[in-house]
Steps between C-alpha positions, in 0.01 A plus 500: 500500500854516526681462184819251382843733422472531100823478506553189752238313278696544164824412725294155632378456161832507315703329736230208519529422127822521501530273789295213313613547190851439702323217681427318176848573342663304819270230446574477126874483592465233746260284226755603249787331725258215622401423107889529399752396775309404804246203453206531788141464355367558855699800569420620115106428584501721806672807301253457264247540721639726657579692183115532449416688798789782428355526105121516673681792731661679201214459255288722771790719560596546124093600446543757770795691318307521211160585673682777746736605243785398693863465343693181557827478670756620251717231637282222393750327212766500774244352753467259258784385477626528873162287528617198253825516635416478855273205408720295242816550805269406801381247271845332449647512837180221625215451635529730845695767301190528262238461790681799659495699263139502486452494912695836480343679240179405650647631825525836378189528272288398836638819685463719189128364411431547886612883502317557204184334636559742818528858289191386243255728631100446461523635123692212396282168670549279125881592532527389859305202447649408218861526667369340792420191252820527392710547782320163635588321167911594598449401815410122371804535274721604796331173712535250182888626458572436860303140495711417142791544753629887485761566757698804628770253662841576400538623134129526469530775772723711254278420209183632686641822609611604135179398366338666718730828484432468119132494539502803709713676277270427193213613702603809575671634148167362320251678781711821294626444173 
């Protein structure tokens, strides 16, 4: 049976957590704007459940550290807080800016989940299942943020490509560090 890269695994692995735990920080800083500054109780109720899903993701992800013996990003405080910050901002620039700003990190998380599903070899069927789950669960997010009215028009088309260069970024220093 052909055998998952040790080292590509502990790369998915870390990366993953880090990318919920990043999830849920965005989230936090949106609900943190919405329960502050912005008044929406239907926009608050969809982060909320959409909130759930990313701490279901990370609880699974933060087991497998500890069961694999995997070390966390490094750069998780400053995830963090990149995280809240990119949540509380989207958060107070309205409705589309916050929709976006899930519809592009959802964007890039499909693409990473789906090359990660395509290297997960035989060894690894939970993982890839699991990821599949998951990668279907960012998928909805990515559907409800463009139905809530995200947009790439204008502005918004700005907006999406730094998000999305951010995302990439984060990816690719916590795959290493």
């Amino acid at each position: 049976m052909k055998k998952t890269n040790p080292k590509k695994l502990e790369e998915f692995i870390r990366v993953d957590h880090a990318g919920e735990r990043g999830a849920i920080k965005i989230y936090e800083g949106q609900l943190l704007a919405l329960n502050t500054i912005v008044k929406n109780d239907d926009l608050k109720k969809k982060i909320n459940e959409m909130k759930e899903h990313e701490q279901e993701h990370c609880n699974f992800f933060e087991s497998e550290i500890k069961k694999r013996n995997i070390n966390p990003t490094k750069l998780l405080p400053l995830w963090d807080l990149l995280g809240l910050g990119l949540g509380f901002g989207s958060t107070i620039l309205g409705k589309k800016a916050t929709m976006l700003c899930t519809a592009s990190v959802e964007e890039v998380i499909d693409e990473h989940y789906k090359n990660q599903i395509d290297q997960l070899e035989n060894d690894e069927k939970n993982l890839k299942k699991v990821i599949t789950k998951f990668r279907q669960d960012e998928l909805d997010h990515k559907d409800i943020a463009y139905e809530e009215g995200a947009t790439k028009k204008g502005f918004y088309s700005l907006m999406d490509k730094v998000i999305k260069t951010g995302s990439k970024f984060a990816i690719s220093i916590s795959e290493k560090i």
